[in-house]
C-alpha positions as CSV (number, residue, x, y, z in Angstrom):
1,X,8.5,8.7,-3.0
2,X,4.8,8.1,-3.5
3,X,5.4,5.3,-5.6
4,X,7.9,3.5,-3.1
5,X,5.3,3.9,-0.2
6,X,2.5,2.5,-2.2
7,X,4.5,-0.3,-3.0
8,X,5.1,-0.7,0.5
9,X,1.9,-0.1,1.9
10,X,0.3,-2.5,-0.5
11,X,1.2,-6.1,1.2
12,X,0.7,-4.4,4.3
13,X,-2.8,-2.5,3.0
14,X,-3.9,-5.7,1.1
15,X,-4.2,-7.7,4.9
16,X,-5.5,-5.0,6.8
17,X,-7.5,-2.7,3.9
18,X,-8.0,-2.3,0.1
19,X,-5.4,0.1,-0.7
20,X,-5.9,3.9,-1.0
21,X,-4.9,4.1,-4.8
């Protein structure tokens, strides 16, 4: 699971912020 939300997250992450990992 905490794989498939980073993978997510990081498009999204990448526009608005660096991402958490």
């Amino acid at each position: 699971e905490k794989a498939r939300n980073f993978e997510f997250k990081l498009p999204v992450d990448s526009r608005s912020r660096p991402p958490s990992a």
